[in-house]
N, C-alpha and C positions, 0 to 999 in steps of 0.2 A: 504494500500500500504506500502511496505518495501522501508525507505530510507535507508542512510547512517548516521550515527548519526551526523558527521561531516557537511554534508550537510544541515540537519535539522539545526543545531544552526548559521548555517554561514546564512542561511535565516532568523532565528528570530531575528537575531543580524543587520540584513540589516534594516529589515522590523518593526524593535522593535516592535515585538508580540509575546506572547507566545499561539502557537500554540496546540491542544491537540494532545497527541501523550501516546504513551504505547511499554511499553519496558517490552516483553513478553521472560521469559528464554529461551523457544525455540531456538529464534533468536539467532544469531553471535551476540560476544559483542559491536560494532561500528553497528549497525541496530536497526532500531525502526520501532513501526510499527503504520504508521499517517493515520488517515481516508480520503476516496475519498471526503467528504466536507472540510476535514483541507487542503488537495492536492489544493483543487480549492481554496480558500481562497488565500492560498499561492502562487498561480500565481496571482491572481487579485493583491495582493498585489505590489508583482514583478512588472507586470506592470503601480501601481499606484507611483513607485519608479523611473523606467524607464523615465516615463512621467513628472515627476518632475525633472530629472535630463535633460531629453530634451528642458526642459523649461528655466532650469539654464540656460545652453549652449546658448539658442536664446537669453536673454536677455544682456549674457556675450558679443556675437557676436554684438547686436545692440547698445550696452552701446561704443564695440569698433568704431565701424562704424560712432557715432554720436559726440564722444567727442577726438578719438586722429585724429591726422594727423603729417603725417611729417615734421620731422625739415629741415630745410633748413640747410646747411653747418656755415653761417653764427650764426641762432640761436643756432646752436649745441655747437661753440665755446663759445657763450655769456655764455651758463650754463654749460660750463666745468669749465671757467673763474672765474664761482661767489663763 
């Protein structure tokens, strides 16, 4: 498969892999040309990136839910004050 050269390294730079790929004169100079197993790789990957940054998120979200609460007008002034 023909990507975009740009393409390819903004994924292995995501995914910190280096991917096999081959840059054939044929091709336009910003095109490489990556095989249908390195393509599949390179989604799984994507999605094992995805899946880890959705996880971030849920624990960012339940760290907020279990430890802040709001200040009361009263507490707000006591730690403007200190």
């Amino acid at each position: 498969m023909i990507i975009n050269t740009d393409l390819y390294n903004k994924i292995s730079e995501k995914t910190m892999t280096k991917y096999s790929s081959y840059n054939i004169s044929s091709f336009e100079e910003n095109e490489i040309y990556v095989s249908e197993a390195s393509v599949t790789c390179m989604l799984e990957d994507l999605l094992c990136e995805i899946h880890t940054l959705e996880e971030k998120i849920e624990d960012r979200e339940q760290d907020i839910q279990d430890n802040y609460r709001r200040l009361n007008p009263e507490e707000l002034i006591e730690r403007i004050e200190y």
